[in-house]
mmCIF file of the N, C-alpha and C atoms, coordinates in Angstrom:
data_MODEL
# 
_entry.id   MODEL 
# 
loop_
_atom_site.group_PDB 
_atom_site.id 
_atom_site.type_symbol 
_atom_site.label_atom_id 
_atom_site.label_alt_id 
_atom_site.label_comp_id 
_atom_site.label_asym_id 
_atom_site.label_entity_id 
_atom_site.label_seq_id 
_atom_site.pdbx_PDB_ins_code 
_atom_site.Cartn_x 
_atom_site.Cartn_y 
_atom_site.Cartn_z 
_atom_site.occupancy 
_atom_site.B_iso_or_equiv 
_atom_site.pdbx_formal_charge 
_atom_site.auth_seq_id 
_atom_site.auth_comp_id 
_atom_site.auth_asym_id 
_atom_site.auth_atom_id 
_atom_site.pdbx_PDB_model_num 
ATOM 1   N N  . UNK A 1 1  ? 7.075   -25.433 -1.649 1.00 0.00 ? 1  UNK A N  1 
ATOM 2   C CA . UNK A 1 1  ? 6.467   -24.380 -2.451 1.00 0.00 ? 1  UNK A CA 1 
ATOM 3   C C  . UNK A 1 1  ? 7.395   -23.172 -2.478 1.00 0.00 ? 1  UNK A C  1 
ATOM 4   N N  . UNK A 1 2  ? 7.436   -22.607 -3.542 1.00 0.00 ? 2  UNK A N  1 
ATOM 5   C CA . UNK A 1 2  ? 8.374   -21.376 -3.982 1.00 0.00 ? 2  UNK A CA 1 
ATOM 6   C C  . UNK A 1 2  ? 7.821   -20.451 -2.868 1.00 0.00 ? 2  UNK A C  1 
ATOM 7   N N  . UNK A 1 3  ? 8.507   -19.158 -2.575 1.00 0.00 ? 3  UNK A N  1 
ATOM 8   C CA . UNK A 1 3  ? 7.967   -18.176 -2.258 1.00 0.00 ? 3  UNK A CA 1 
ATOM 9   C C  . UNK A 1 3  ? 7.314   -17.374 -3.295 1.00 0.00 ? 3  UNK A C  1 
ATOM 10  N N  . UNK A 1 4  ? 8.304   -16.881 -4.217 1.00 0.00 ? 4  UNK A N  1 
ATOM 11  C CA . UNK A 1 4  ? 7.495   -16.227 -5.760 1.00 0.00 ? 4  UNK A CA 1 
ATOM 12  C C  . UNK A 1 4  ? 6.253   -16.400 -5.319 1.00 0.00 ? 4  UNK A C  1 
ATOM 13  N N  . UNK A 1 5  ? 5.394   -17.414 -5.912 1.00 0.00 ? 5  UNK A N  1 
ATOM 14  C CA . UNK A 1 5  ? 4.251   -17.008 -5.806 1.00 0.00 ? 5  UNK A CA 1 
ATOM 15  C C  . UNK A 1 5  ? 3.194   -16.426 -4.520 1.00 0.00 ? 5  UNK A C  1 
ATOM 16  N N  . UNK A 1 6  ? 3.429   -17.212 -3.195 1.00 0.00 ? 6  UNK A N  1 
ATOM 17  C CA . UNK A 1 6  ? 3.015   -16.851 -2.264 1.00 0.00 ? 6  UNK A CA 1 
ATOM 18  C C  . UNK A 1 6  ? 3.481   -15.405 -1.768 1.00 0.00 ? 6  UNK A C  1 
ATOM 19  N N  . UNK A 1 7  ? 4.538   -14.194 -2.403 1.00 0.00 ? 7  UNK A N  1 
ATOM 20  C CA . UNK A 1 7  ? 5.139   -13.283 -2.678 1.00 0.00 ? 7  UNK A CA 1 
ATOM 21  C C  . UNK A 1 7  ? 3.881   -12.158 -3.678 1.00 0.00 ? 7  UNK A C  1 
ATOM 22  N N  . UNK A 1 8  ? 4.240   -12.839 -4.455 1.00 0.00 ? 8  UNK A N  1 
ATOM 23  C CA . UNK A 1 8  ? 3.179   -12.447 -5.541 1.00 0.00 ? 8  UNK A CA 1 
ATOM 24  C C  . UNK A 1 8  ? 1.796   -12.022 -5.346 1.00 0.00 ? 8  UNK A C  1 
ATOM 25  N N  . UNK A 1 9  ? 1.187   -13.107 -4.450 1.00 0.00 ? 9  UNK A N  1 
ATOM 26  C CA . UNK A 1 9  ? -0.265  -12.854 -4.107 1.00 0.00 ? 9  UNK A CA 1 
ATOM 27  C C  . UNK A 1 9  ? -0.687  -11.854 -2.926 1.00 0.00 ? 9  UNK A C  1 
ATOM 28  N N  . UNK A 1 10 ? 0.276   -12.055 -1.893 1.00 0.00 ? 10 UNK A N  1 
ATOM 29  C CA . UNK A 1 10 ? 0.320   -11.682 -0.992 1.00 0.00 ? 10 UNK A CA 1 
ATOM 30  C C  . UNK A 1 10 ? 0.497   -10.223 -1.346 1.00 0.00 ? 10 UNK A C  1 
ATOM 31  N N  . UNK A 1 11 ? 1.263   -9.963  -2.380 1.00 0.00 ? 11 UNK A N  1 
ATOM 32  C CA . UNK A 1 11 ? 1.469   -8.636  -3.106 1.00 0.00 ? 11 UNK A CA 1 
ATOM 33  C C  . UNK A 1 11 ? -0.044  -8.094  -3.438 1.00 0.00 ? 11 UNK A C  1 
ATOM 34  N N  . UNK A 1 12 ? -0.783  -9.068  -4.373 1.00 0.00 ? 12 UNK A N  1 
ATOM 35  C CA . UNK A 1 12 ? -1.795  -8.348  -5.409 1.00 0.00 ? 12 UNK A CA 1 
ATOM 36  C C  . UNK A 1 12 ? -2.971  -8.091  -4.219 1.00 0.00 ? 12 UNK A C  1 
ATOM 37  N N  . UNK A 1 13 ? -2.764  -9.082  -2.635 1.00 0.00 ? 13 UNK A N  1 
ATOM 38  C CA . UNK A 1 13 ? -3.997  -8.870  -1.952 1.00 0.00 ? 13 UNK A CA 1 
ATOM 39  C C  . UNK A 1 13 ? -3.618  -7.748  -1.129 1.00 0.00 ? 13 UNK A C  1 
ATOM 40  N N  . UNK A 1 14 ? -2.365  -7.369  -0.630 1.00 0.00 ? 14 UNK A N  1 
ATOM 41  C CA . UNK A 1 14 ? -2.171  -5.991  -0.302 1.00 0.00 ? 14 UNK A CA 1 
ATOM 42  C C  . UNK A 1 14 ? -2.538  -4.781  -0.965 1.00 0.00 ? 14 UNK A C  1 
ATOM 43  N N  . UNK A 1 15 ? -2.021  -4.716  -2.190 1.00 0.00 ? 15 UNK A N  1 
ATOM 44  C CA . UNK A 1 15 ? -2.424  -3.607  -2.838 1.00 0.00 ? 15 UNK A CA 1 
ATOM 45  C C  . UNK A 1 15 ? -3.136  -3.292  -3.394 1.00 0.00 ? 15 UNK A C  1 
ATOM 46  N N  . UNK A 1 16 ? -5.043  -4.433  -3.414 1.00 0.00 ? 16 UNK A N  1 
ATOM 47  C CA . UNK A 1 16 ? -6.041  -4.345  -3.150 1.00 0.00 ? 16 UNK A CA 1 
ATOM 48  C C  . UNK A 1 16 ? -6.663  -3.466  -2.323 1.00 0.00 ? 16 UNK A C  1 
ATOM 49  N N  . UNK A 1 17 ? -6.238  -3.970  -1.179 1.00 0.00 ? 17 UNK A N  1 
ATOM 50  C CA . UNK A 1 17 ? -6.611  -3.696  0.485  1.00 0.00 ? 17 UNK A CA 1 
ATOM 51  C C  . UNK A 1 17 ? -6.182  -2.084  0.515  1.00 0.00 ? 17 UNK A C  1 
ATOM 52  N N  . UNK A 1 18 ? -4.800  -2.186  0.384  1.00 0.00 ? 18 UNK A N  1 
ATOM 53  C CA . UNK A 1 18 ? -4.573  -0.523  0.129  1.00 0.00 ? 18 UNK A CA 1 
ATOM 54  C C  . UNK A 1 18 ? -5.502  0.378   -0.542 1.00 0.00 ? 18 UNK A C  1 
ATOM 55  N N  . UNK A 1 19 ? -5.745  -0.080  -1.806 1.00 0.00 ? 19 UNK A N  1 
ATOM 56  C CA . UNK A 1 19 ? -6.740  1.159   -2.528 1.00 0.00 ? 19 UNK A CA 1 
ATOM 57  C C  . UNK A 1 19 ? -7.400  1.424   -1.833 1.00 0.00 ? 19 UNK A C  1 
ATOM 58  N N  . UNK A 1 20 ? -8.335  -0.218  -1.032 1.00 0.00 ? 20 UNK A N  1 
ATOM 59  C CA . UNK A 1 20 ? -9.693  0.483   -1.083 1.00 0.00 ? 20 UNK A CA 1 
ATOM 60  C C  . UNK A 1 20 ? -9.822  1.120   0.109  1.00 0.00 ? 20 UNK A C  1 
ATOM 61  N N  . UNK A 1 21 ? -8.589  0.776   0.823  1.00 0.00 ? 21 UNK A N  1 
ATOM 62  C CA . UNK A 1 21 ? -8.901  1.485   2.324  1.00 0.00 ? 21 UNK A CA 1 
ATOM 63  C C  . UNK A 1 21 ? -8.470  2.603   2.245  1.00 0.00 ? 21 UNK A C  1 
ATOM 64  N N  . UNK A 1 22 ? -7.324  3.018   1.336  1.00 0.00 ? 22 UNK A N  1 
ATOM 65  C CA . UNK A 1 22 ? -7.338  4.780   0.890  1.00 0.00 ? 22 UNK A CA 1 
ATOM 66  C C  . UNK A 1 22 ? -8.383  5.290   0.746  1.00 0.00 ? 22 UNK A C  1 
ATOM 67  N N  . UNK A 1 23 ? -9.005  4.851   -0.650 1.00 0.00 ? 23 UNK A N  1 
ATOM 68  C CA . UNK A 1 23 ? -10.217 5.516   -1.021 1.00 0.00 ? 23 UNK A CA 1 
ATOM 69  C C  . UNK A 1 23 ? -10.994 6.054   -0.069 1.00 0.00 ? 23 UNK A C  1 
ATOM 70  N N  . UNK A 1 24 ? -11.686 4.686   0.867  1.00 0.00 ? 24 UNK A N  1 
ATOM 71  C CA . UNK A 1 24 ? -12.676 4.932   1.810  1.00 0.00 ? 24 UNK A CA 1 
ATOM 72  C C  . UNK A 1 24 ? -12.090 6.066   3.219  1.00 0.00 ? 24 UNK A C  1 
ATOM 73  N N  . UNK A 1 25 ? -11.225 6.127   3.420  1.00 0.00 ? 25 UNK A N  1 
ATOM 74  C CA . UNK A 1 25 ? -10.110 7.428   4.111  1.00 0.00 ? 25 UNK A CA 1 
ATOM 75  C C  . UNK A 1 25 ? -9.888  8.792   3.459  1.00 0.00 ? 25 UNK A C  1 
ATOM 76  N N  . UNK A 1 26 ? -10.234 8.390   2.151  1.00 0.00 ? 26 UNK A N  1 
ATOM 77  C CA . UNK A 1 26 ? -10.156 9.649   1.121  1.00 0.00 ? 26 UNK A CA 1 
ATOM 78  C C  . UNK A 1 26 ? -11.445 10.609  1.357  1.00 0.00 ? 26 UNK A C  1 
ATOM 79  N N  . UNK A 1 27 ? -12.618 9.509   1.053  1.00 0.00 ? 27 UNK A N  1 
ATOM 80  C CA . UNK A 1 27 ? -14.042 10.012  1.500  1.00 0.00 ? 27 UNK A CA 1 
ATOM 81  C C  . UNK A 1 27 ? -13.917 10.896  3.255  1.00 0.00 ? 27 UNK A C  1 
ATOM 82  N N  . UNK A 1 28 ? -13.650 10.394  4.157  1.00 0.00 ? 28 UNK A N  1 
ATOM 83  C CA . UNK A 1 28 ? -13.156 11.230  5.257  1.00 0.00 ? 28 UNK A CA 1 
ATOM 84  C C  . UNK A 1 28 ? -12.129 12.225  5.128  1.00 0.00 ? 28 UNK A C  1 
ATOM 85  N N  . UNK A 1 29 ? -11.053 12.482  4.195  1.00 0.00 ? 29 UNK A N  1 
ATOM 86  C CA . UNK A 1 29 ? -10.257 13.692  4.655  1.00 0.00 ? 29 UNK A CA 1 
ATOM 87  C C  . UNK A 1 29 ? -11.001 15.185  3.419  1.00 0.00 ? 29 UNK A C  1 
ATOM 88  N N  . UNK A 1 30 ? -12.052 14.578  2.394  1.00 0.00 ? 30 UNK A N  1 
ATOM 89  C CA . UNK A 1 30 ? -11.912 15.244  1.419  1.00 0.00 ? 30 UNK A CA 1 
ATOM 90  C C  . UNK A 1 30 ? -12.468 16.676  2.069  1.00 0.00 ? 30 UNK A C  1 
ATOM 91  N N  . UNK A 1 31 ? -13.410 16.509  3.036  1.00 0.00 ? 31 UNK A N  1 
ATOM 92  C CA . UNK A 1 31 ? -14.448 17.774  3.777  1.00 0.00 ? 31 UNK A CA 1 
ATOM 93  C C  . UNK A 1 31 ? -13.409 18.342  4.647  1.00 0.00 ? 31 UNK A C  1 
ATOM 94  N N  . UNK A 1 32 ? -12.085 17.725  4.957  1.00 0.00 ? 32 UNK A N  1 
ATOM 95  C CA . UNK A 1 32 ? -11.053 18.511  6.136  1.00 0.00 ? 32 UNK A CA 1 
ATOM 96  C C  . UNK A 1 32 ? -10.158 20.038  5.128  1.00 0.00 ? 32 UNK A C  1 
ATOM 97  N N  . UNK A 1 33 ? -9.264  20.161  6.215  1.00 0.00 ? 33 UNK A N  1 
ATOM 98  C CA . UNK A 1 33 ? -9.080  21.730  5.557  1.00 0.00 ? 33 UNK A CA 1 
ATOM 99  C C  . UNK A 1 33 ? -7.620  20.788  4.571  1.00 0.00 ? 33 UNK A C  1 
ATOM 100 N N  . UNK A 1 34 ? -7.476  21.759  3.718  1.00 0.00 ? 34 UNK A N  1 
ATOM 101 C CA . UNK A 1 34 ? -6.816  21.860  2.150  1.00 0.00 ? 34 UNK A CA 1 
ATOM 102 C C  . UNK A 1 34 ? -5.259  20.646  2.592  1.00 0.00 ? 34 UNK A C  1 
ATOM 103 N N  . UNK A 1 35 ? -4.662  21.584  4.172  1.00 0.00 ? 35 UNK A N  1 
ATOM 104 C CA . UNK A 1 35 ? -3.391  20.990  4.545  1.00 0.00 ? 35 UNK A CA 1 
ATOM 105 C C  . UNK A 1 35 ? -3.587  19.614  5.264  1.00 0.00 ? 35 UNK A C  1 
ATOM 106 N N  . UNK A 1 36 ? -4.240  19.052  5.548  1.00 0.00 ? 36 UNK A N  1 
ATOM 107 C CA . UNK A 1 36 ? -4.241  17.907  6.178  1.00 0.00 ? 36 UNK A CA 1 
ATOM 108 C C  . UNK A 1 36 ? -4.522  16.813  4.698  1.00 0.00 ? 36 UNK A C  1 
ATOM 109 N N  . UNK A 1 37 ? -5.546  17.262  4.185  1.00 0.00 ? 37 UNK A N  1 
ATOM 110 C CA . UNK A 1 37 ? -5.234  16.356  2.618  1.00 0.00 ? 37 UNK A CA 1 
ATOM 111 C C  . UNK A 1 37 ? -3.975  17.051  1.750  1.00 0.00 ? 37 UNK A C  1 
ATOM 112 N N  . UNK A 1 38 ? -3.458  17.618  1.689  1.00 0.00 ? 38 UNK A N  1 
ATOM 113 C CA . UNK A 1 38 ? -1.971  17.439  1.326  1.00 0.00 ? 38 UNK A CA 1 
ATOM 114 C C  . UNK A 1 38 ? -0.890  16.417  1.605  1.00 0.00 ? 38 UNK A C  1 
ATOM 115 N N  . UNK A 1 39 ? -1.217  16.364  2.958  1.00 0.00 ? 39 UNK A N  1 
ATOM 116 C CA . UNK A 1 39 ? -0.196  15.609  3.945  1.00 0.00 ? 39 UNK A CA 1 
ATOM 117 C C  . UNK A 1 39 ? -0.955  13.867  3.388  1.00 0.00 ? 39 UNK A C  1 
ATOM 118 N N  . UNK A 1 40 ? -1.992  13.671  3.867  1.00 0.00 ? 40 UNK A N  1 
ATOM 119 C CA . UNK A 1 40 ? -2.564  12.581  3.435  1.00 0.00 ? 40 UNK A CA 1 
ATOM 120 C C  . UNK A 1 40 ? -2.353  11.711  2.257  1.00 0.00 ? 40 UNK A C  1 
ATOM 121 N N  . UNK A 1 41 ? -2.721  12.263  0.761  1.00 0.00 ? 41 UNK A N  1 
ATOM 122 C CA . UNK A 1 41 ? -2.653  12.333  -0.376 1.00 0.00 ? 41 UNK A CA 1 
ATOM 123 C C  . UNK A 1 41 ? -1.734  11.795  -0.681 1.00 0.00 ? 41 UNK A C  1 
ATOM 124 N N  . UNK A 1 42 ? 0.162   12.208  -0.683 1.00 0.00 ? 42 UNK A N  1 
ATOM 125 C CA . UNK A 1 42 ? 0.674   11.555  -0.688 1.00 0.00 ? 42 UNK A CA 1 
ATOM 126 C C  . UNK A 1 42 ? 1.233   10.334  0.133  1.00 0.00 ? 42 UNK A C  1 
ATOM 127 N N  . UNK A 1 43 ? 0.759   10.601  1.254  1.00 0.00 ? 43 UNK A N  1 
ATOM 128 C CA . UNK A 1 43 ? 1.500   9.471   2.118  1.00 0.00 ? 43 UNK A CA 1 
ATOM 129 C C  . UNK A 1 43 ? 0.735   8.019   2.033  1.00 0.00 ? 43 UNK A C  1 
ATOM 130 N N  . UNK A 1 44 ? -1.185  8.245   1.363  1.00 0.00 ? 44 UNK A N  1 
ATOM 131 C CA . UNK A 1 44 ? -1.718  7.072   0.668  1.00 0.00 ? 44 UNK A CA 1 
ATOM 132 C C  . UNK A 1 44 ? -0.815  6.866   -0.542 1.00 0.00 ? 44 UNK A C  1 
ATOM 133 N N  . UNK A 1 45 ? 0.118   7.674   -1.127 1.00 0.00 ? 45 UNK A N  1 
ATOM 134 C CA . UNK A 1 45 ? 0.213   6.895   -2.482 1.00 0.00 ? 45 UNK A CA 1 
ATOM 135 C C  . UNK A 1 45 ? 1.779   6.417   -2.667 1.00 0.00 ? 45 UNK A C  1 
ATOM 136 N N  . UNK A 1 46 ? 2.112   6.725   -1.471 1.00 0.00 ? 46 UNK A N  1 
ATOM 137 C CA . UNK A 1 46 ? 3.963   6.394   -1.308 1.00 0.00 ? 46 UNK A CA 1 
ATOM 138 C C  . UNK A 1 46 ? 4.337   5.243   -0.008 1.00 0.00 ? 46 UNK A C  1 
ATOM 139 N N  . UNK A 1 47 ? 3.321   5.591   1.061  1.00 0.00 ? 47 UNK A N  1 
ATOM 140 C CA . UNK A 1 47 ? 3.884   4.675   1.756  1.00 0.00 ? 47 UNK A CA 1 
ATOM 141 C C  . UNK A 1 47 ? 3.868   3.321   1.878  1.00 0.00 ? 47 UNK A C  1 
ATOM 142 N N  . UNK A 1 48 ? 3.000   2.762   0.769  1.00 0.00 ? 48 UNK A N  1 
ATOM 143 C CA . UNK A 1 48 ? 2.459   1.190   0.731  1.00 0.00 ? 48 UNK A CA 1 
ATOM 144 C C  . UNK A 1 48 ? 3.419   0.774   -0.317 1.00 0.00 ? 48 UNK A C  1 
ATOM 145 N N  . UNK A 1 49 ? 4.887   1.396   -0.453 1.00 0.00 ? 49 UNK A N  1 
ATOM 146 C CA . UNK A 1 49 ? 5.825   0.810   -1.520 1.00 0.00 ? 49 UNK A CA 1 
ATOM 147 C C  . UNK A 1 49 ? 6.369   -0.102  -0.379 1.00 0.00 ? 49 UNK A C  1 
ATOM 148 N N  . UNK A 1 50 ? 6.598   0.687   0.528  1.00 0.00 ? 50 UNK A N  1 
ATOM 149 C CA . UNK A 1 50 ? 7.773   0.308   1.941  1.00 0.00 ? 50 UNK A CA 1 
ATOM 150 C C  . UNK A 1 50 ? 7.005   -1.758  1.995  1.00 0.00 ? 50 UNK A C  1 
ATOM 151 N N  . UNK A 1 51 ? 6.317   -1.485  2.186  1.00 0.00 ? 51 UNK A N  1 
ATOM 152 C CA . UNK A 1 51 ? 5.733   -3.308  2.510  1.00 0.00 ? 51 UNK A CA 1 
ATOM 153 C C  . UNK A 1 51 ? 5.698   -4.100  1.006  1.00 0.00 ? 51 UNK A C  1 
ATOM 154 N N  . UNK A 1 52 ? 5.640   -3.336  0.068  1.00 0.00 ? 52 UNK A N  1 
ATOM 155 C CA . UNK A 1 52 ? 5.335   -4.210  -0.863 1.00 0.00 ? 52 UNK A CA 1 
ATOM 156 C C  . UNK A 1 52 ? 7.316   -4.152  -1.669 1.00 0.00 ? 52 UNK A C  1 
ATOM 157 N N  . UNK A 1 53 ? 7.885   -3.482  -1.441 1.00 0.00 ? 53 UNK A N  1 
ATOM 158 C CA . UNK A 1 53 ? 9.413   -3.657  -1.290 1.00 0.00 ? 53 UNK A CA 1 
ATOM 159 C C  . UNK A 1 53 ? 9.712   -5.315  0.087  1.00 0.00 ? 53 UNK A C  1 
ATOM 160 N N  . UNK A 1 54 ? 9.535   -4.753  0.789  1.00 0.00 ? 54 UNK A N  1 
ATOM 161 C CA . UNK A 1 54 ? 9.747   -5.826  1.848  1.00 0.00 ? 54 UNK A CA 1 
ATOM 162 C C  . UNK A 1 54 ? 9.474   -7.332  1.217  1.00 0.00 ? 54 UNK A C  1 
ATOM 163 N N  . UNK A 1 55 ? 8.089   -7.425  0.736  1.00 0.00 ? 55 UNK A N  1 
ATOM 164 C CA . UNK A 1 55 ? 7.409   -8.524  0.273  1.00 0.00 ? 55 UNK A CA 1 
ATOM 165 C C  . UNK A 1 55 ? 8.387   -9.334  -1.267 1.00 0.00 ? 55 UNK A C  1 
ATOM 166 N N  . UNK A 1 56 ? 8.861   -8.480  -1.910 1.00 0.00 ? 56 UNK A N  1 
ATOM 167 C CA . UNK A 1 56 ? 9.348   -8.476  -3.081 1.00 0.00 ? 56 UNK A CA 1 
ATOM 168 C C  . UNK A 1 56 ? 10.579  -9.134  -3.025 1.00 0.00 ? 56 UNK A C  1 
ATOM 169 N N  . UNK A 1 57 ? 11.786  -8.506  -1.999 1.00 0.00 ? 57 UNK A N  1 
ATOM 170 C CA . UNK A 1 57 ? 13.137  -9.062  -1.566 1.00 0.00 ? 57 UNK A CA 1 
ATOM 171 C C  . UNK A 1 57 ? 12.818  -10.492 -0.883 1.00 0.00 ? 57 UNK A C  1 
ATOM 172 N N  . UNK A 1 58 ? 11.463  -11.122 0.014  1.00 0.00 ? 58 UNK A N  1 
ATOM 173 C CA . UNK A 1 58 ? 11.359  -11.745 0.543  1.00 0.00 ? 58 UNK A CA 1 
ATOM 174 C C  . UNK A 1 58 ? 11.031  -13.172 -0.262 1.00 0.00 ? 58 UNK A C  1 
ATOM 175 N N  . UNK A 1 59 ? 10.218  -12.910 -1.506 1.00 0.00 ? 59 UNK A N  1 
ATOM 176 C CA . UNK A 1 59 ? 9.953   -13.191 -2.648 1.00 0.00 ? 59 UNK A CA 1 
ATOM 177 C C  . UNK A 1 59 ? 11.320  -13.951 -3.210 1.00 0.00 ? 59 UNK A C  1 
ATOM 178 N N  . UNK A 1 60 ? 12.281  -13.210 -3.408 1.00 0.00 ? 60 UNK A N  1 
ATOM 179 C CA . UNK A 1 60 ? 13.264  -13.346 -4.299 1.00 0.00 ? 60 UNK A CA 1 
ATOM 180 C C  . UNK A 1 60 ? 14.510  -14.000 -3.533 1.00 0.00 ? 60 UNK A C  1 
ATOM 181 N N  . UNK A 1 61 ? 13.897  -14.301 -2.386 1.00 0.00 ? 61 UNK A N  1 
ATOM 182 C CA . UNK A 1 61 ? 14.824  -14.920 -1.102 1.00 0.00 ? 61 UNK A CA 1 
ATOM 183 C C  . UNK A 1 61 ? 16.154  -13.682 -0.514 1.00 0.00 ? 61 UNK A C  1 
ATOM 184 N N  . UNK A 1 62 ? 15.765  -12.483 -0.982 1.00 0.00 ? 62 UNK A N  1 
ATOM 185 C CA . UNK A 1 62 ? 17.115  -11.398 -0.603 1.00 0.00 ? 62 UNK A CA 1 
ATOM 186 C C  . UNK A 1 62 ? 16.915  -11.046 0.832  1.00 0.00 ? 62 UNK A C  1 
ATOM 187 N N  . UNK A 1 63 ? 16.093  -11.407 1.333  1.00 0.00 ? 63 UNK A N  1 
ATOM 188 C CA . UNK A 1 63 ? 15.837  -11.106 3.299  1.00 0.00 ? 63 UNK A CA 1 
ATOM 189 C C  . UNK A 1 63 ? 15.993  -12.031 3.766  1.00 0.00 ? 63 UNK A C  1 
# 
């Protein structure tokens, strides 16, 4: 079996999982003070490239 696809899925079920566990983390920081959801905010929306990069090269056999 290719990787591609097992790449692929493994992709679409991560970045599932990501939303919704942002979201539901979102609901907890929204009542905190202004600077801690600053910090938060982006680091839900940048740091889930890092694994799904990983997944992608692994995919394409480049790791």
């Amino acid at each position: 079996m290719s990787r591609t696809p097992v790449a692929t899925l493994a992709i679409c079920v991560f970045v599932l999982c990501w939303i919704a566990g942002a979201a539901v983390l979102a609901d907890a920081v929204r009542p905190l003070h202004w600077a801690i959801q600053a910090v938060y905010y982006p680091l839900a929306g940048f740091v889930w490239v890092f694994p799904v990069r990983w997944l992608m090269l692994w995919g394409a056999h480049k790791r």
